[in-house]
DSSP file (Angstrom, degrees, kcal/mol; ACC not computed):
  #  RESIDUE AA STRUCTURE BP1 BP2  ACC     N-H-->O    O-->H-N    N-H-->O    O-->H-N    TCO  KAPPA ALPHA  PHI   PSI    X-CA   Y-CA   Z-CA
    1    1 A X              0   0    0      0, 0.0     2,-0.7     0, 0.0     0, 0.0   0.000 360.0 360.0 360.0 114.7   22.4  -25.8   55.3
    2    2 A X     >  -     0   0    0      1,-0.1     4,-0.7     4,-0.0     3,-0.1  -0.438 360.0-160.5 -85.8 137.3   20.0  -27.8   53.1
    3    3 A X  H  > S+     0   0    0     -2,-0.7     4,-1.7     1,-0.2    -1,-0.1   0.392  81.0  71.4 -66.1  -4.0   20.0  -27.9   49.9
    4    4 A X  H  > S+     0   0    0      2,-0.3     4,-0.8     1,-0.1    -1,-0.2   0.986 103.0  54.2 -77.1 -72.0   16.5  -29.2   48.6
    5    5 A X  H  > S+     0   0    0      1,-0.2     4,-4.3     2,-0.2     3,-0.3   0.812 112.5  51.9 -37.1 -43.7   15.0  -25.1   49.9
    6    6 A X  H >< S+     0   0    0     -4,-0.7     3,-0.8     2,-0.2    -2,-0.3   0.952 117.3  34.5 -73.5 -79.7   18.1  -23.9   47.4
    7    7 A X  H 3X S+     0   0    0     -4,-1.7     4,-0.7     1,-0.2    -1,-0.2   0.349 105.5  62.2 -21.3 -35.5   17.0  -26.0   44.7
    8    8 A X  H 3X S+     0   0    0     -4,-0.8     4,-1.2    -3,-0.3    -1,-0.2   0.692 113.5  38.3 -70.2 -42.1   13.7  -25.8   45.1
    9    9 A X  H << S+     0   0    0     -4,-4.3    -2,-0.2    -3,-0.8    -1,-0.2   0.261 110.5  62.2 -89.0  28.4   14.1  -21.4   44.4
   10   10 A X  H  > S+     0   0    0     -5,-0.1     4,-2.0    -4,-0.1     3,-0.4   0.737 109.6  39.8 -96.5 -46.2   16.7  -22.0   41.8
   11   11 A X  H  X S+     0   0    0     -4,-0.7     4,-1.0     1,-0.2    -2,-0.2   0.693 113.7  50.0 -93.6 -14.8   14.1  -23.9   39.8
   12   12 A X  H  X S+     0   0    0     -4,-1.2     4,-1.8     2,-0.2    -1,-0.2   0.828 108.0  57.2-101.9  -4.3   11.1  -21.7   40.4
   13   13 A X  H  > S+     0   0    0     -3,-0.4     4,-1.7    -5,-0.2     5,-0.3   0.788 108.4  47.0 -67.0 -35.1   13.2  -18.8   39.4
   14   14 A X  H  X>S+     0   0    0     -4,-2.0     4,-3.8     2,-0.2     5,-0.6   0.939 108.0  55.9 -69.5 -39.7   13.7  -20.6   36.3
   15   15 A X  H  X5S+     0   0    0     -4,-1.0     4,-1.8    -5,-0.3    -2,-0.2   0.960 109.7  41.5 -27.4 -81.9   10.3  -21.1   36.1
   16   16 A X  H  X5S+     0   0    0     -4,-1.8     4,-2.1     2,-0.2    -1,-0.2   0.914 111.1  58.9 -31.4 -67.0    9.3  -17.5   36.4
   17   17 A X  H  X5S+     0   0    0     -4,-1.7     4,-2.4     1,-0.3    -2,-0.2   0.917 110.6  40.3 -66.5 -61.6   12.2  -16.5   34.0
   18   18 A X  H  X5S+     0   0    0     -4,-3.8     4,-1.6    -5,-0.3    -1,-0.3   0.942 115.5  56.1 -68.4 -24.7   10.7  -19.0   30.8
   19   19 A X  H  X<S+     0   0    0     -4,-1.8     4,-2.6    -5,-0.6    -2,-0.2   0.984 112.3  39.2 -58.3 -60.5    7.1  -17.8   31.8
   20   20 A X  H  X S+     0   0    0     -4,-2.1     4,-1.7     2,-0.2    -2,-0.2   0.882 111.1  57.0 -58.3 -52.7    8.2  -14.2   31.3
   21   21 A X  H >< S+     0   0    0     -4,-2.4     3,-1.2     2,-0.2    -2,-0.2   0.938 112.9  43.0 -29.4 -83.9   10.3  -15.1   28.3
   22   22 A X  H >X S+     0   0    0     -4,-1.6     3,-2.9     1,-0.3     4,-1.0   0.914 108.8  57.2 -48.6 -79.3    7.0  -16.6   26.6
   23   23 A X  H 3X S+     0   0    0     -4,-2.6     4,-1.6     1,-0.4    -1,-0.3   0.669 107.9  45.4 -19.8 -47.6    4.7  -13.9   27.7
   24   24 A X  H << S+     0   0    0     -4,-1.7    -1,-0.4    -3,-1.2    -2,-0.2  -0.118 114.7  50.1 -89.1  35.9    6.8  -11.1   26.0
   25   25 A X  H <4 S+     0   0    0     -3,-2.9     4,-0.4     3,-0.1    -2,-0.2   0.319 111.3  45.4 -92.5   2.8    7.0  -13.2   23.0
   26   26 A X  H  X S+     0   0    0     -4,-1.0     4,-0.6    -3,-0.2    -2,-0.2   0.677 116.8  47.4 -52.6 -53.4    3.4  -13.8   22.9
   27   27 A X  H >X S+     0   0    0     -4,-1.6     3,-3.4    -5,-0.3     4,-3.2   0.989 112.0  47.1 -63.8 -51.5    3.1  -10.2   23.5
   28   28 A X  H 3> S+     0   0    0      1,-0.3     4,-2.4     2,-0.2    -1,-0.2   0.869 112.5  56.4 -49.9 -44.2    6.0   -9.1   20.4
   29   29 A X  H 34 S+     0   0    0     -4,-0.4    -1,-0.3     2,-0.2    -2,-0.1   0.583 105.2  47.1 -75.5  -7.4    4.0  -11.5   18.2
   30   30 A X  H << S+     0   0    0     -3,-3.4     5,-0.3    -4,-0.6    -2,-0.2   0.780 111.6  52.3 -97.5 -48.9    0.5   -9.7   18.7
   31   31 A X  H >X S+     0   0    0     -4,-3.2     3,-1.6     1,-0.2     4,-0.7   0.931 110.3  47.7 -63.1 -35.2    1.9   -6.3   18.1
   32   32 A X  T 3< S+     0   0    0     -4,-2.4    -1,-0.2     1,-0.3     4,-0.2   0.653 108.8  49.9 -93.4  13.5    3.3   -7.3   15.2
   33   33 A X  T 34 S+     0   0    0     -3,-0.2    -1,-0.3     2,-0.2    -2,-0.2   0.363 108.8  51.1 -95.2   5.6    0.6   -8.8   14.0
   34   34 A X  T <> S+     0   0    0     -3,-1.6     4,-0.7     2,-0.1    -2,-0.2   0.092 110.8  56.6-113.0 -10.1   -1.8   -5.7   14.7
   35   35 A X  T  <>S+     0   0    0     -4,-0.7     5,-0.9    -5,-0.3    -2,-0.2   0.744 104.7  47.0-101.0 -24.0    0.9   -3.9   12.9
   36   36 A X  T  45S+     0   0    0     -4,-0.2    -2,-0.1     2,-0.2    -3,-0.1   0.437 113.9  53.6 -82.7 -26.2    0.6   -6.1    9.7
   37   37 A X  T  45S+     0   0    0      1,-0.1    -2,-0.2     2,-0.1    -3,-0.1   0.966  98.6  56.0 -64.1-100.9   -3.0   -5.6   10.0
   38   38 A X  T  <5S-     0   0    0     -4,-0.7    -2,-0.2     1,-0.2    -3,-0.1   0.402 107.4-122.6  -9.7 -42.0   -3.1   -2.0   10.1
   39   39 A X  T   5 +     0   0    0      1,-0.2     2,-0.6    -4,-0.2    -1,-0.2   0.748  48.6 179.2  82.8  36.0   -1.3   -2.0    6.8
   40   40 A X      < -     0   0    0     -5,-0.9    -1,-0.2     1,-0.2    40,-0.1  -0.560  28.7-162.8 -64.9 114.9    1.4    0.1    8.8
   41   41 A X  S    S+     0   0    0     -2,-0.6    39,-2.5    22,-0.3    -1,-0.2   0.945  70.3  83.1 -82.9 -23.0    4.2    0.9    6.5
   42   42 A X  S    S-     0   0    0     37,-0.2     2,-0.7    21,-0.2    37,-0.3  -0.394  73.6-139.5 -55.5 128.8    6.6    1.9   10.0
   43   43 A X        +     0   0    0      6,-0.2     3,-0.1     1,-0.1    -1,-0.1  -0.824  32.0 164.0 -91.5 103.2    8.4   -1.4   11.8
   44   44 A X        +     0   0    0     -2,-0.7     2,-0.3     1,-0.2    -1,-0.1   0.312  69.1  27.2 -96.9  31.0    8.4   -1.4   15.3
   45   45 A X  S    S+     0   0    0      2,-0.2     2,-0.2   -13,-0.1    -1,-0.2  -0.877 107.3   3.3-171.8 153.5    9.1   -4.5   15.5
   46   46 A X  S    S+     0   0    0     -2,-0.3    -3,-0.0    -3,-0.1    -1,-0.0  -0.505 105.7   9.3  72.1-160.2   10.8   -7.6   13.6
   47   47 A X  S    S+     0   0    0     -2,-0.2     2,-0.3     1,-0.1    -2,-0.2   0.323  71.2 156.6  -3.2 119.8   12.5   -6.8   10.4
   48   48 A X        -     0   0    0     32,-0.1    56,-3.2    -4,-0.1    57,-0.4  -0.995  29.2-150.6-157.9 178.3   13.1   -3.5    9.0
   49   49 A X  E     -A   79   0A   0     30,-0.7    30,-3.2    54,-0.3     2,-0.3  -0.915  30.6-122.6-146.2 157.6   15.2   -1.2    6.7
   50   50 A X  E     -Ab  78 106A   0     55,-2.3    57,-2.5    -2,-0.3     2,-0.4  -0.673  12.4-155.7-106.7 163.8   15.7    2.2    7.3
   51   51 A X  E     -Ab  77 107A   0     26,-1.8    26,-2.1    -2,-0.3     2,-0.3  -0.985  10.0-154.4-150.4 132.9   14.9    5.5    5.1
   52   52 A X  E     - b   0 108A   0     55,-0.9    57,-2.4    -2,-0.4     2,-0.4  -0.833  23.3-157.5 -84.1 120.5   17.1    9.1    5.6
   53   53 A X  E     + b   0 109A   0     22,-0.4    20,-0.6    -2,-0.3     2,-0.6  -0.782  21.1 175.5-121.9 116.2   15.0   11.4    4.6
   54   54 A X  E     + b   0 110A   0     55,-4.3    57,-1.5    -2,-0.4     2,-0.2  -0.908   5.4 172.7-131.1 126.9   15.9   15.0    3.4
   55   55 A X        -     0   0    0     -2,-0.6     2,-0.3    55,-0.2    57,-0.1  -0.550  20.0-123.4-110.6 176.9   14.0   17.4    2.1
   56   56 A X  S    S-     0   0    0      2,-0.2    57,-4.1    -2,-0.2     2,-0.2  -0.697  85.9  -1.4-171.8 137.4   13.9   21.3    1.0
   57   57 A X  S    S-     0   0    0     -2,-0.3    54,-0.1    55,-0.2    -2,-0.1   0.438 115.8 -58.9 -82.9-122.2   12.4   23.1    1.8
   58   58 A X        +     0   0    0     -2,-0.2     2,-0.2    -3,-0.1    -2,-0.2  -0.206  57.2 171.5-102.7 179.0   10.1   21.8    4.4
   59   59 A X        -     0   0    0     12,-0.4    12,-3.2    -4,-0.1     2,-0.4  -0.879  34.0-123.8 165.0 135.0    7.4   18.8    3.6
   60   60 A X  E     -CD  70  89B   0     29,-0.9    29,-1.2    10,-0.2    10,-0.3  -0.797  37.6-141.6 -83.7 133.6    5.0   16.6    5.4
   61   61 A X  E     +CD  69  88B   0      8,-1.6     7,-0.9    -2,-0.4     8,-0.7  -0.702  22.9 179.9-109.8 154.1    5.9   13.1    4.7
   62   62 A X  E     -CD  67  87B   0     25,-1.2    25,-2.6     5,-0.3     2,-0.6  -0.952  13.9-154.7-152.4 128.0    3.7   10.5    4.1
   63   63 A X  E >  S-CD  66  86B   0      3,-1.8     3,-1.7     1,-0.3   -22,-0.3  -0.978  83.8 -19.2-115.2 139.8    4.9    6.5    3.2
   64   64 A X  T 3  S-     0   0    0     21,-2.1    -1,-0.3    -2,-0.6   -23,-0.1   0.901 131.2 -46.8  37.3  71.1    2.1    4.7    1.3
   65   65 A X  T 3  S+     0   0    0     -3,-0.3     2,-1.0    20,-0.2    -1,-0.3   0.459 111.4 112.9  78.5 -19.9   -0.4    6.9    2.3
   66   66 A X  E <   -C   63   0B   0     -3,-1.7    -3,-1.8     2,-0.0    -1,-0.1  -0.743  63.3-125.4 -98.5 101.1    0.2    7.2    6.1
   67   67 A X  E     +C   62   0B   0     -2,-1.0    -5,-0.3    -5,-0.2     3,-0.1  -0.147  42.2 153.4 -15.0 113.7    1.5   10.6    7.6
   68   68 A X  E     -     0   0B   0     -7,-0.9     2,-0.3     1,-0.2    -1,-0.1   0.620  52.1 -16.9 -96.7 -31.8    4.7   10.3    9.7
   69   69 A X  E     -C   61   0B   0     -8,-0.7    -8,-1.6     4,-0.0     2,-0.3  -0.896  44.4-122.3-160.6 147.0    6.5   13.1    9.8
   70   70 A X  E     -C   60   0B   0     -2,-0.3   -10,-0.2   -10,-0.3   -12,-0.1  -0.892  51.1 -80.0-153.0 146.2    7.5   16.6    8.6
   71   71 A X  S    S+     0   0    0    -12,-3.2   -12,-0.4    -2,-0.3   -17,-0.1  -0.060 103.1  63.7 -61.6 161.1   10.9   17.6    7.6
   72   72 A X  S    S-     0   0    0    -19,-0.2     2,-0.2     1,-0.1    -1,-0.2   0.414  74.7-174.9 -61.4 117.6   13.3   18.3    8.8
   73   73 A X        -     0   0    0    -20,-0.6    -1,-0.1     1,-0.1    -2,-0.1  -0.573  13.8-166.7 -93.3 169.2   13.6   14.7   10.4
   74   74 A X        +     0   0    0     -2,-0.2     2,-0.2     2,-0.1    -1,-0.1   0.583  63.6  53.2-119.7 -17.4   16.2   14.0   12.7
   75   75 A X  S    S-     0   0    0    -22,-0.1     2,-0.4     1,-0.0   -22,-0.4  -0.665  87.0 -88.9-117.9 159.5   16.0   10.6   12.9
   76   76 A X        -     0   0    0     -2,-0.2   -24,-0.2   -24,-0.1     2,-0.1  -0.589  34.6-135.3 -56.5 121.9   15.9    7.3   10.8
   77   77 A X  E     -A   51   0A   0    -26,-2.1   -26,-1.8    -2,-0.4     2,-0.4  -0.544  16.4-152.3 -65.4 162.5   12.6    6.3    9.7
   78   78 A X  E     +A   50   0A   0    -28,-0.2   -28,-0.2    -2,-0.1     2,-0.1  -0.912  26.3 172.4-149.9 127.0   12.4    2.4   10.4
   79   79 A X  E     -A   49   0A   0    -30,-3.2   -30,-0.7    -2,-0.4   -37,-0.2  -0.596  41.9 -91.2-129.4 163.4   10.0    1.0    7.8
   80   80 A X        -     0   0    0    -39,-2.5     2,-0.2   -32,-0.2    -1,-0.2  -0.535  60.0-100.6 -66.9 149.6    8.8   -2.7    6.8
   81   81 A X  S    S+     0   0    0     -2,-0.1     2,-0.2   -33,-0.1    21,-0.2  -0.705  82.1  67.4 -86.0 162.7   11.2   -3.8    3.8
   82   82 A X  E    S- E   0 101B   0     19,-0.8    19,-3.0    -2,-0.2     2,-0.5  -0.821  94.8 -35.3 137.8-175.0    9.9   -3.5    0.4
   83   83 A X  E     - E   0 100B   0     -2,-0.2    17,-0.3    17,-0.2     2,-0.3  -0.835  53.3-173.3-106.1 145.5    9.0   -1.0   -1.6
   84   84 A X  E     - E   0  99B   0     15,-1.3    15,-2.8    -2,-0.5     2,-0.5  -0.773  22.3-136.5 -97.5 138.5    7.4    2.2   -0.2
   85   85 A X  E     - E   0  98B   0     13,-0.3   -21,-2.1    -2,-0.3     2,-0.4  -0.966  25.2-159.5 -75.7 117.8    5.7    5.6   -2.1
   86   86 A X  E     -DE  63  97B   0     11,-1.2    11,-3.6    -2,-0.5     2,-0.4  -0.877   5.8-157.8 -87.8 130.4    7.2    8.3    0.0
   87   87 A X  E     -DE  62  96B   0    -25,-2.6   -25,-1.2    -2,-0.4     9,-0.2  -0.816   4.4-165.9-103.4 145.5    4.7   11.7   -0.5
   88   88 A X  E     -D   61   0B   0      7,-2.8     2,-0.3    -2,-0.4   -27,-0.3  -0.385   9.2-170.7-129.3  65.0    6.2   14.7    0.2
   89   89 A X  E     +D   60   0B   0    -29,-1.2   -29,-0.9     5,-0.2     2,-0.5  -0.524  19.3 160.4-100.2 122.6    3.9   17.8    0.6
   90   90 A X  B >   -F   93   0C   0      3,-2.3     2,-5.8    -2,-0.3     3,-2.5  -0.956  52.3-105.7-139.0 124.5    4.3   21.3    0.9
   91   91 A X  T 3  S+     0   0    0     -2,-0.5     3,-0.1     1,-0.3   -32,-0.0   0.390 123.0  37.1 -35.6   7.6    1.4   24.0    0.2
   92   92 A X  T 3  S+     0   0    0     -2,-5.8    -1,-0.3     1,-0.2     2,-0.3   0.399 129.6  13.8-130.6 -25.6    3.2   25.1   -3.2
   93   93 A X  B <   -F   90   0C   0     -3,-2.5    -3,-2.3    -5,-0.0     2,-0.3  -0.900  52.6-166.8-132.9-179.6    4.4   21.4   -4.3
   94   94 A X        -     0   0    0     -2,-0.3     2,-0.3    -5,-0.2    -5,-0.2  -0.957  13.9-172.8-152.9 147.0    4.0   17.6   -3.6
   95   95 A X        -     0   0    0     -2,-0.3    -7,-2.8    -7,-0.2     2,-0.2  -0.830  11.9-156.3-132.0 174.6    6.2   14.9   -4.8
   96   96 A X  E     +E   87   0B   0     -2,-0.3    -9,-0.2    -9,-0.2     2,-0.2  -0.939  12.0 180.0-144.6 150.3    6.0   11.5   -4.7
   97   97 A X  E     -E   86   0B   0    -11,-3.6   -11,-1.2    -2,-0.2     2,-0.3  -0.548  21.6-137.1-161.7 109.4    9.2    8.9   -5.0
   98   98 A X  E     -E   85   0B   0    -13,-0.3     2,-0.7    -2,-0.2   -13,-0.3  -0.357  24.8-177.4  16.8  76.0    9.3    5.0   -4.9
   99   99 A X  E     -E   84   0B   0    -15,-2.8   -15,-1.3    -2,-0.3     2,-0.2  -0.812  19.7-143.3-129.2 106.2   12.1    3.6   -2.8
  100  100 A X  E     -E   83   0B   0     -2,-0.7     2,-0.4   -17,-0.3   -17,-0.2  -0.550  20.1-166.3 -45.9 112.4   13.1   -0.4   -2.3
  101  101 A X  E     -E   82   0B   0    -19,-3.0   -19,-0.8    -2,-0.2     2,-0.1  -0.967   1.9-161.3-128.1 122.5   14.2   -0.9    1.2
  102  102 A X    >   -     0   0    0     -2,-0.4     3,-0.9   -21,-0.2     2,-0.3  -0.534  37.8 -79.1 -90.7 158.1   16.1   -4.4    2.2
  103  103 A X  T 3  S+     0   0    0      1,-0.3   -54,-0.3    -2,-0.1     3,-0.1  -0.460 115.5   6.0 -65.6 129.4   16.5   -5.6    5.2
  104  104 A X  T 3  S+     0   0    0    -56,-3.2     2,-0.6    -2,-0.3    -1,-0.3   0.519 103.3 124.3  87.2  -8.7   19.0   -4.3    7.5
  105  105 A X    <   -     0   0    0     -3,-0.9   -55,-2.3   -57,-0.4     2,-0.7  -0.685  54.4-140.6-112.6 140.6   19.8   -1.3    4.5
  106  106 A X  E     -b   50   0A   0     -2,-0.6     2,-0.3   -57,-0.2   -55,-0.3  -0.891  20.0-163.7 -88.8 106.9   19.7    2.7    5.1
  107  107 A X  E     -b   51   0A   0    -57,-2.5   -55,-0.9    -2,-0.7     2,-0.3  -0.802   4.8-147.8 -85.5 151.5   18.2    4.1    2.2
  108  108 A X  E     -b   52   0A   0     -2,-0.3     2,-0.7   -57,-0.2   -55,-0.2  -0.976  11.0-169.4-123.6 116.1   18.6    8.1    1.6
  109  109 A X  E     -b   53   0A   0    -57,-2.4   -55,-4.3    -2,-0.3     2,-0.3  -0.869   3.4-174.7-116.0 134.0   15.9    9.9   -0.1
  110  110 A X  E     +b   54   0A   0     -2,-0.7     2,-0.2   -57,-0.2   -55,-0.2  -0.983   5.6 173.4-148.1 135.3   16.6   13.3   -1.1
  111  111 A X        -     0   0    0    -57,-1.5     2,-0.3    -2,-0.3   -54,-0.1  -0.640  18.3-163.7-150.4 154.9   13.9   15.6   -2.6
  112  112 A X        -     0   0    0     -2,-0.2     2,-0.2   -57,-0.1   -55,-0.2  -0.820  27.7-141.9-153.1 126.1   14.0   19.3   -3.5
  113  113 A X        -     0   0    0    -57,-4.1     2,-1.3    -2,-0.3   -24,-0.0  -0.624  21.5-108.0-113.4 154.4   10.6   20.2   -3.9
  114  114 A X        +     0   0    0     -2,-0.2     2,-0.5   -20,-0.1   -57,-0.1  -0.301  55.9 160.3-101.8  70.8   10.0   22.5   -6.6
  115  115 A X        -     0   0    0     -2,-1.3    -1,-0.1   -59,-0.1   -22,-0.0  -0.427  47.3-106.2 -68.9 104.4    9.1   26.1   -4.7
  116  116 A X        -     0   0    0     -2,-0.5    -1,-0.1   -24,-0.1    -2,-0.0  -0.175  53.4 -96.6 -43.9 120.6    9.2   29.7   -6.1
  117  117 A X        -     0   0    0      1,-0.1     4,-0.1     2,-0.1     2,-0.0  -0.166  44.3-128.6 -35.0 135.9   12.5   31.4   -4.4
  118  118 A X        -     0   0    0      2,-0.2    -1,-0.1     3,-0.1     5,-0.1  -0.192  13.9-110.9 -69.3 179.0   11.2   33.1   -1.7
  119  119 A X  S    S+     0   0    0      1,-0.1     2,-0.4     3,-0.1    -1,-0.1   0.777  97.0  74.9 -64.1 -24.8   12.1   37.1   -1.1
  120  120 A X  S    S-     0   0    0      5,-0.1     5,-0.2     1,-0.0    -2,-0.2  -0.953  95.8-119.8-153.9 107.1   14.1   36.5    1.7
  121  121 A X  S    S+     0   0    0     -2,-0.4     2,-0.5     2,-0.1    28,-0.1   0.517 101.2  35.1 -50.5 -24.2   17.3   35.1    1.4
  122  122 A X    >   -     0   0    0      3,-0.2     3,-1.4     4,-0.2    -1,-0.1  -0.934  64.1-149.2-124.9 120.9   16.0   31.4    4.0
  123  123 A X  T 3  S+     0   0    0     -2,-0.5    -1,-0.1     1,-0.2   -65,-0.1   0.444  87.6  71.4 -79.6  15.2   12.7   30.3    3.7
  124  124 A X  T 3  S+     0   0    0      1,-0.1     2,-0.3   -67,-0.1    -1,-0.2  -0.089  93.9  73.9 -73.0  20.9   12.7   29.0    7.7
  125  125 A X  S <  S-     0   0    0     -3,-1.4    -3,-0.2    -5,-0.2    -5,-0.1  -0.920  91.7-114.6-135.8 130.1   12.7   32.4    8.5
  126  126 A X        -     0   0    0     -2,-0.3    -4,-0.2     2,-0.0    -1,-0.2   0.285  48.3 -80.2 -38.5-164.6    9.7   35.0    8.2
  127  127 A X        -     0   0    0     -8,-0.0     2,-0.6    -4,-0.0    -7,-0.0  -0.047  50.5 -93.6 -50.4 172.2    9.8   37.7    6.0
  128  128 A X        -     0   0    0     -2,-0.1    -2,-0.0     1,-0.1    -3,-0.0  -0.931  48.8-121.8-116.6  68.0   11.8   41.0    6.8
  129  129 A X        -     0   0    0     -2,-0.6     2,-0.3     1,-0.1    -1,-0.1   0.223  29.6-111.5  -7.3 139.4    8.8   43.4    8.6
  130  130 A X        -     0   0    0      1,-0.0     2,-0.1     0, 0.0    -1,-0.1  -0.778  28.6-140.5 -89.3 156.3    8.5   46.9    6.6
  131  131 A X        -     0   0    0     -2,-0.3     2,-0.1     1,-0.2    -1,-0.0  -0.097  34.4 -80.6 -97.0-161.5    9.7   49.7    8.6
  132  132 A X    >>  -     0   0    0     -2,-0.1     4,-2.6     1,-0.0     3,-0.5  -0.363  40.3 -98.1-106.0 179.0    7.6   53.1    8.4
  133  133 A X  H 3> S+     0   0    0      1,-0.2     4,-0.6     2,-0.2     5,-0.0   0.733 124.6  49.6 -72.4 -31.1    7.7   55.8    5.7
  134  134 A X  H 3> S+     0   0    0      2,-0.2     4,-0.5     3,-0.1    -1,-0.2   0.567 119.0  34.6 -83.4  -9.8   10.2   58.0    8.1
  135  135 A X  H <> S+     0   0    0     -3,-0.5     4,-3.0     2,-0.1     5,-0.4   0.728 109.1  68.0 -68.5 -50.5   12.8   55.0    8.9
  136  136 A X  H  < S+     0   0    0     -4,-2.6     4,-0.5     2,-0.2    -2,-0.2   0.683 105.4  35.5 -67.2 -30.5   12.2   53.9    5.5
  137  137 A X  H  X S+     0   0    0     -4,-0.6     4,-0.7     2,-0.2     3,-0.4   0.979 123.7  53.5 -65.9 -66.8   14.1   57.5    3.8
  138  138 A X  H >< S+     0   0    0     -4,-0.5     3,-2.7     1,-0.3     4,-0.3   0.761 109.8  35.9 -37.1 -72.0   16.3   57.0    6.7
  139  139 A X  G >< S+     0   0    0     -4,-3.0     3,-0.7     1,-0.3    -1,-0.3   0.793 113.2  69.5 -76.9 -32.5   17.4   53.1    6.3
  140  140 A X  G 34 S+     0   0    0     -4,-0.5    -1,-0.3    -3,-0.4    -2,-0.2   0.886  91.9  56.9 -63.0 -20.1   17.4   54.0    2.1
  141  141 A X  G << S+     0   0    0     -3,-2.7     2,-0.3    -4,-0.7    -1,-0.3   0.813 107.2  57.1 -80.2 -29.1   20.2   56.0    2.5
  142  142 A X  S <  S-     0   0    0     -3,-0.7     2,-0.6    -4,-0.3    -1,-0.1  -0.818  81.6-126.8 -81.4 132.6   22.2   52.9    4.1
  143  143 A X        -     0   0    0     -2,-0.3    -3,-0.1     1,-0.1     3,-0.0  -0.708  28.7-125.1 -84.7 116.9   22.8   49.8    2.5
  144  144 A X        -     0   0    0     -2,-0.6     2,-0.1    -5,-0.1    -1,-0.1  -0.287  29.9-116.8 -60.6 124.4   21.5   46.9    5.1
  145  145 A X        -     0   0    0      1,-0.1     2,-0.2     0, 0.0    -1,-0.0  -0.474  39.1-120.5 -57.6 150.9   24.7   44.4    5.7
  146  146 A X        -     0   0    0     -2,-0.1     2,-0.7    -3,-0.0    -1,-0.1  -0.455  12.6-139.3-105.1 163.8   23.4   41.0    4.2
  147  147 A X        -     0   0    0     -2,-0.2     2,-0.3     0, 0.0   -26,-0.0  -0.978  22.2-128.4-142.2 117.5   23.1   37.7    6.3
  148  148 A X        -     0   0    0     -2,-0.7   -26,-0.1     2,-0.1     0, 0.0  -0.745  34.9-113.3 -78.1 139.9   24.3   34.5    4.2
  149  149 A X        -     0   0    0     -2,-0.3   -27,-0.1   -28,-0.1   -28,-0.1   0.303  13.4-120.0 -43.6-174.7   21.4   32.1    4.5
  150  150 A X  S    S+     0   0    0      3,-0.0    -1,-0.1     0, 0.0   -28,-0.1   0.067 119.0  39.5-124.4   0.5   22.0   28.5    6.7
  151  151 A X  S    S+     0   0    0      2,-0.0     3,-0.2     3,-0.0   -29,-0.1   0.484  85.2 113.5-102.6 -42.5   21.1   26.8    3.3
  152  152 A X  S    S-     0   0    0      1,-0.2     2,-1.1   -31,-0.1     6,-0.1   0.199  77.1-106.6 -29.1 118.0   22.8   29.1    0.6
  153  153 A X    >>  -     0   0    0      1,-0.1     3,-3.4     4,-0.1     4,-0.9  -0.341  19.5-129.8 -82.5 134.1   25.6   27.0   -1.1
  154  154 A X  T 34 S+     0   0    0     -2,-1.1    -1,-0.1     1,-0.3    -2,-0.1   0.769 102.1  71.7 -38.0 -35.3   28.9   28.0   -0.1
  155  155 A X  T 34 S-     0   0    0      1,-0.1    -1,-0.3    -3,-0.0    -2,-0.1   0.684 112.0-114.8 -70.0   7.5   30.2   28.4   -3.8
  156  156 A X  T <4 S+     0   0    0     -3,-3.4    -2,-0.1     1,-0.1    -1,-0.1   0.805  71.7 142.2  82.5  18.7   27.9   31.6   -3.9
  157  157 A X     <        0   0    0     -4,-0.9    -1,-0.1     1,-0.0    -4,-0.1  -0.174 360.0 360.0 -81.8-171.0   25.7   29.8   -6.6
  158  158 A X              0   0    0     -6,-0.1    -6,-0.0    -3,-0.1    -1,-0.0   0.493 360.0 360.0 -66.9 360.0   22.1   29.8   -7.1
């Protein structure tokens, strides 16, 4: 068997291989430079630090102005390091909070936004329907069993 045809495709597989190599790092270097342009505060690409974010009750997030999100998120954000304004907004409050993110570091931002108690012991779940004026005698005479919230803290505090 000769060896020149076997040499000749080992080296234009290499070939291929650095072409492609350079091409996606031409390409990685364009997105993130259209991503540094944009004044995006998310990294999808190079650097980053990450932000936990937890809210209550629920809240549209916004870092330096840009919409991402609304709580509950599930995930890490993964943001440029630096520092960031996280907005937090919900049709009875908005906050705002300031967080320094390093590279390679999980920050946890944790917000209780400042909402009038609802009626109804979890505010992810509607209101309680009114029954009618004839259920309503009925149902008065029994005391409705109570349903501990999914948020309520377990030591039975406020």
């Amino acid at each position: 068997m000769p060896l020149r045809p076997t040499v000749a495709g080992i080296v234009a597989c290499a070939i291929a291989m650095l072409g492609g190599g350079v091409a996606l790092e031409l390409r990685h270097a364009r997105a993130n430079k259209a991503a540094l342009a944009s004044g995006s505060p998310l990294a999808e690409h190079g650097p980053a630090g990450y932000v936990r974010v937890l809210c209550r009750p629920w809240a549209r997030v916004s870092i330096d102005g840009t919409e991402v999100d609304t709580t509950p998120i599930g995930r890490l954000l993964r943001v440029r390091p630096g520092r960031h304004v996280f907005t937090f907004k919900h049709p009875q409050a908005t906050e705002k909070r300031a967080v320094e993110v390093g590279v390679d570091q999980t920050v946890t931002v944790e917000v209780v936004l400042p909402v009038p108690q609802p009626a109804h012991p979890d505010e992810f779940l509607p209101p309680p329907v009114p029954s009618s004026s004839a259920s309503a005698s009925a149902s008065a005479s029994q005391k409705p069993e109570s349903v501990p919230s999914t948020l309520a803290p377990l030591d039975g505090g406020p």
